[in-house]
Every structure is written in structure tokens, then in C-alpha cells.
N, C-alpha and C positions, 0 to 999 in steps of 0.2 A: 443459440444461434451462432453459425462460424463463416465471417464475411471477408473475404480478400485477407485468410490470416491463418496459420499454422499452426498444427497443434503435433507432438514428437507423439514417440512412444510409450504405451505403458500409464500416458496420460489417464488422471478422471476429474470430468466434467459436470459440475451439478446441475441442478433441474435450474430451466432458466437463466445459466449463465451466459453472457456476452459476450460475444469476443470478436472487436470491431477488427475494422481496415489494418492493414502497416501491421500487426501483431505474431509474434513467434510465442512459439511455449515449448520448450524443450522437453526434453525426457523424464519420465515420472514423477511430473509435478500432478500438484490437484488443485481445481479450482472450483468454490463450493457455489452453493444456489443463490442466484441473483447477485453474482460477482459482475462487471464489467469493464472487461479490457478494451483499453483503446491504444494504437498509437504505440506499443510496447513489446517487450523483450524482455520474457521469462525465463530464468536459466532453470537450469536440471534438480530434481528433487527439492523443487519451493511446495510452501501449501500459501494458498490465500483463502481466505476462511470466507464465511457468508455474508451479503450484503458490503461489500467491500468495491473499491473504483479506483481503478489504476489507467491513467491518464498521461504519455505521453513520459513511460518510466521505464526506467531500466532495473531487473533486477539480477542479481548474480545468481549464484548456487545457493540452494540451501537456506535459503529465505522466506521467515514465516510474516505471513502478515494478518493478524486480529479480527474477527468481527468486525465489520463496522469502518474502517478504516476508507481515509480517501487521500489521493493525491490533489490539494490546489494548485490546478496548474494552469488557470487562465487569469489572467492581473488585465483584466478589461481593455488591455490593448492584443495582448498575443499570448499563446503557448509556451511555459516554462518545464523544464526536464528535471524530475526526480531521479537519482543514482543513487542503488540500494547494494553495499558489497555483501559480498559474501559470507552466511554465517548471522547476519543480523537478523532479528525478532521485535516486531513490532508488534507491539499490546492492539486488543481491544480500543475501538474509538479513537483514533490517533487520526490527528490531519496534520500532514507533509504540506507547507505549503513552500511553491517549487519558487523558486528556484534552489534546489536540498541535496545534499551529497551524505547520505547516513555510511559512514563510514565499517568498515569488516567488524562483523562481531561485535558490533555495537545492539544495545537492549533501549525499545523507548517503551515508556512506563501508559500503559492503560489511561484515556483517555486527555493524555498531553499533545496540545499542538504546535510544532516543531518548527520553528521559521528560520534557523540558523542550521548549518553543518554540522554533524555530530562527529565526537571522537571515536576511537576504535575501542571496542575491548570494554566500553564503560555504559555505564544506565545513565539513560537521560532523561529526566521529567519535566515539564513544562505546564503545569498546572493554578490556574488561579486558585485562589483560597476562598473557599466555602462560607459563606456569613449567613444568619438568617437576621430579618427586620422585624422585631417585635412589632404588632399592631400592625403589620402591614392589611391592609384593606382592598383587595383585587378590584 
């Protein structure tokens, strides 16, 4: 569904994708099944992969974003802005929480969530550490 929002050339649109108010998507990008856009600004040949939520973001050229991925952009008072440059790659299950500036060429690591600016050029991972509780009893 494509509501008050812009989709370029050469675009593809998966089954069930969303694509609210306020939103551009530039030229041969691809946006997979039950992705939704809100609020946002897609630059030229991105892919955003499936089940993914992009909230009130900006992306540049060339920008993949993961499975599973979402922008937190609402801090229970008001809307925060994600800035994705050019050339970055976002893993699998990654949550941006906004207020985020992923810097050019920057790689964030599969299923890290990311609450600070990243640098350019470099992998970022943000990951708790995995424990099990012997004897645990649900």
C-alpha cells in the first residue's frame, strides 16, 4: 500500500509492503514483503530486506538494511531521526535507536542495538553476552 509517498523508477515493491505519508524512494531501490515506511527518504539503489521498519529515516545511496531491522524512533515524548550515509550495511535484527547518524560505509553486526553514532569505514557490534542458568525452572 502507497499512501501520500513516492516511489522512483525501476523500483520493486514486495507483497505487503508499506509505504506511509511524508515518504520518497528513489530509483532502483527494492523494498521486500512487510517492510514499512514511514516518514522517510530512500536514496537510489538501497535494498531493505523483509519485515523491516523504517521510521522517520533517512537513507542515502546504496544502503542495505537486514531482515528484521527497525528504527526506535519514538522516546515516549516525540519522534527521533535516523541518518544512514552512503554505502552502509546493516545486518539482520539490528535496532537503531534514534536519535542515530550511521555514518558512510559503516557495517553494523547482525542482531546489535545501536544507541550511539557510528564511525565510517568500520563494524560496529553491540551485543549482550549470551549466558545460560543451569536449573532454570520456567
Amino acid at each position: 500500500m502507497i499512501k501520500h509517498a513516492s516511489v522512483g523508477k525501476n523500483c520493486i515493491l514486495g507483497p505487503y509492503a508499506r509505504i506511509r505519508s511524508n515518504s520518497t524512494i528513489d530509483n532502483n531501490s527494492q523494498v521486500g514483503n512487510f517492510v514499512e515506511i514511514k516518514n522517510s527518504t530512500i536514496g537510489k539503489s538501497c535494498r531493505i530486506n523483509h519485515m523491516a521498519f523504517l521510521g522517520d529515516s533517512t537513507l542515502e545511496n546504496n544502503v542495505t538494511i537486514g531482515a528484521g531491522v527497525i528504527t526506535c524512533n519514538h522516546d515516549s515524548h516525540s519522534t527521533q531521526k535516523t541518518y544512514i550515509e552512503s554505502g552502509s550495511f546493516i545486518g539482520s535484527n539490528v535496532n537503531l535507536v534514534a536519535p542515530i547518524k550511521i555514518l558512510k560505509n559503516s557495517t553494523i553486526g547482525s542482531g546489535s542495538t545501536i544507541t550511539k553514532n557510528t564511525p565510517s569505514n568500520q563494524l560496529t557490534v553491540a551485543r549482550s553476552e549470551q549466558i545460560s542458568i543451569d536449573g532454570w525452572k520456567g
